[in-house]
C-alpha positions in Angstrom: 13.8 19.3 -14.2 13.9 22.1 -16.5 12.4 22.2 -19.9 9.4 20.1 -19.4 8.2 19.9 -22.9 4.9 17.3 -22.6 1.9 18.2 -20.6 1.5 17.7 -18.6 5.0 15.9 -17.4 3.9 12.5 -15.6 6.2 12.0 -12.2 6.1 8.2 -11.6 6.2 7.6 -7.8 7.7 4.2 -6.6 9.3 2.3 -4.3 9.7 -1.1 -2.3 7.5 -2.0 1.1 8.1 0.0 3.2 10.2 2.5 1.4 7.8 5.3 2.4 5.9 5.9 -1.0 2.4 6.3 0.6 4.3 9.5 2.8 5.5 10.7 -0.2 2.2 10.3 -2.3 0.4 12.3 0.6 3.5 15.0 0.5 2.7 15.6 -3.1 -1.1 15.7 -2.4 -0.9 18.2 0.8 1.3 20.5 -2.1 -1.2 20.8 -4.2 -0.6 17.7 -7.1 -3.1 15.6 -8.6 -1.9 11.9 -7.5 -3.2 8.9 -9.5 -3.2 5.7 -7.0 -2.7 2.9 -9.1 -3.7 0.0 -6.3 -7.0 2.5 -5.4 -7.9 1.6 -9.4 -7.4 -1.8 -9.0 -9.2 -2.4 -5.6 -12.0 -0.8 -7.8 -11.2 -3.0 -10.8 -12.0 -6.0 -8.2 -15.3 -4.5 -7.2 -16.8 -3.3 -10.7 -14.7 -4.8 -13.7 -16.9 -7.4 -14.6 -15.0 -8.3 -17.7 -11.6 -8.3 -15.9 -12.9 -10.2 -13.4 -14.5 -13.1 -15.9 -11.2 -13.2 -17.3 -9.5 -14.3 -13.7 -12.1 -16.5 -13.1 -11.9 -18.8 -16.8 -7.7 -18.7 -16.0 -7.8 -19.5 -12.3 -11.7 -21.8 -11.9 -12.3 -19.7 -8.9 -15.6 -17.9 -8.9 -15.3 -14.4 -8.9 -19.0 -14.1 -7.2 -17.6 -15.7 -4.2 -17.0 -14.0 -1.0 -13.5 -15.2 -0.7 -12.5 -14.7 -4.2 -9.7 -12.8 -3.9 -8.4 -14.6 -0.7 -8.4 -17.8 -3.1 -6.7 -15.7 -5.7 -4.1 -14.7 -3.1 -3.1 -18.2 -2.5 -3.1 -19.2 -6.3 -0.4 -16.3 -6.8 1.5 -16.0 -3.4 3.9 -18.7 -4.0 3.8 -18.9 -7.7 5.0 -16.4 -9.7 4.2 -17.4 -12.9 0.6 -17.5 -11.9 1.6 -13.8 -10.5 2.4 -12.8 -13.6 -0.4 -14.1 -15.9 -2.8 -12.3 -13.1 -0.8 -9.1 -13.8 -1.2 -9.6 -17.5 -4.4 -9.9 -17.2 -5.0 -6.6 -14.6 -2.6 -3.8 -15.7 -4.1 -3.3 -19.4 -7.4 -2.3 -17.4 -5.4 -0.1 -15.0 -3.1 1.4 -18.0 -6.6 1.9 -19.8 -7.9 3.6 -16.5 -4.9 5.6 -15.7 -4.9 7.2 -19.9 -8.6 8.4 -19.2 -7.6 9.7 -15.9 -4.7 11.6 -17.0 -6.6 13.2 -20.2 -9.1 14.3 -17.3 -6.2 16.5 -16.2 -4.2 17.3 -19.4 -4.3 21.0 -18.5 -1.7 19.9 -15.3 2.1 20.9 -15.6 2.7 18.2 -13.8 0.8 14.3 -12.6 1.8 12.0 -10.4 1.0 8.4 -10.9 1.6 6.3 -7.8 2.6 3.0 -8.8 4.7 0.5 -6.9 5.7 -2.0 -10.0 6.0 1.2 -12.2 9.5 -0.2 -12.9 8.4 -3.9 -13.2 6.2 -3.4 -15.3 7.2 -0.9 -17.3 5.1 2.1 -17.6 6.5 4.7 -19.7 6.1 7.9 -17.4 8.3 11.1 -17.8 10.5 11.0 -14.8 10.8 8.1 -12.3 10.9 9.1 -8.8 12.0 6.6 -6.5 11.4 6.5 -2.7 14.8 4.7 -1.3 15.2 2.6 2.1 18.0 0.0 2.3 16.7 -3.4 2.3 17.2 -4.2 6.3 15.5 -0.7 7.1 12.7 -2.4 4.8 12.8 -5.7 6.4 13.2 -3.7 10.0 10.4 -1.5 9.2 7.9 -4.7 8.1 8.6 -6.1 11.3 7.5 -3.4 13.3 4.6 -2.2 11.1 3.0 -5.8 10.4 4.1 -7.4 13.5 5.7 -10.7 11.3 9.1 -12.4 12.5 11.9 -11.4 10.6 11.9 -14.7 7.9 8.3 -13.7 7.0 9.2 -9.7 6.5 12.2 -11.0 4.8 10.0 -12.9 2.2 7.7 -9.8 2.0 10.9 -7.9 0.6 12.3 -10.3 -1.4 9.1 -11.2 -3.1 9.4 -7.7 -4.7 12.2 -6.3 -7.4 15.5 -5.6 -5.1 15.6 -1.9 -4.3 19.1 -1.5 -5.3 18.5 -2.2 -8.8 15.3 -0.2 -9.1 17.8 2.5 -8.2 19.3 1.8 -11.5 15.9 2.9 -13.2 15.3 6.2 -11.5 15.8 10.1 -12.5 15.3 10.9 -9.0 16.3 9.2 -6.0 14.9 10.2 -2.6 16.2 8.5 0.3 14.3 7.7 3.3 16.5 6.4 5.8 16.4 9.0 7.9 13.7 11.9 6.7 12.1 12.2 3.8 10.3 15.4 4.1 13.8 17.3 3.4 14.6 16.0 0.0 10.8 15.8 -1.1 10.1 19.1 0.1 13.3 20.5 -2.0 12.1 18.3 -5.0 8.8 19.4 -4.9 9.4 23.4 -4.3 11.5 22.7 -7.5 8.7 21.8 -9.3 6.2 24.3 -7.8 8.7 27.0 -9.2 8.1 25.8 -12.7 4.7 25.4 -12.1 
């Protein structure tokens, strides 16, 4: 990654369940790098976005002051991805809006890294797409054992996300974590902190 012209450069971190994007997310933040959590900024959307939140509430008639409001939600959108979708439309502008202010916070950083697992889905523009790789029955294998779910329901899990073959497609970087991550991270990051 030589010539990084924008600052700072954003590094978009993704992945599938399982794929080992939370390891990687600590890697980067143990090295030194300022890591943006997209799901931390929306689990405090849910608690303090008052607006957002009155929004979900007039599309779905579930009150957002109940306790079980987002359990409700969950169910709405599980099975339905349409519904999925209109919820989505309705949360990332606050998290893209959140994210901006964050990264203007840091805009003396060579480098960010925003943490997002439907970067690619979505389509956040971001500098370089980093993508953490596991084959889809090392996914499945790994939701198994780390959920405790039979292998239909971990199968589901997987599939109800963008196949990771063809987020492959959409990546600068690919890491693979079949085996051990830390050796490929570890090289990618030392690259950057040499250009640091």
């Amino acid at each position: 990654m030589k010539n990084v012209k924008s600052k700072p450069f954003i590094i978009g971190l993704t992945g599938g369940i399982a794929t080992g994007k939370s390891r990687a997310a600590k890697v980067f933040k143990d090295n030194g790098f300022i890591v943006i959590d997209s799901d931390e900024i929306v689990k405090e959307l849910y608690l303090n976005n008052n607006g957002m939140l009155k929004k979900i509430e007039a599309i779905f008639k579930i009150d957002y002051k109940n306790p079980n409001f987002k359990k409700q939600l969950s169910e709405i959108v599980f099975n339905d991805k349409a519904k999925l979708e209109i919820l989505n439309d309705i949360v990332h502008p606050y998290v893209f809006k959140k994210i901006k202010e964050i990264v203007k916070k840091y805009k003396k950083e060579k480098y960010l890294v925003i943490d997002m697992p439907l970067l690619i889905e979505v389509g956040y523009k971001v500098d370089h797409i980093l993508l953490i790789y596991a084959s889809k029955e090392t996914q499945i294998n790994r939701v198994i054992k780390r959920d405790n779910l039979s292998y239909n329901d971990a199968l589901k899990r997987v599939e109800s996300q963008m196949d990771i073959e063809l987020k492959k497609t959409y990546a600068n970087t690919i890491i693979n974590n079949e085996i051990d991550l830390d050796i490929e991270l570890n090289q990618f990051i030392g690259g950057l902190i040499n250009e640091k």
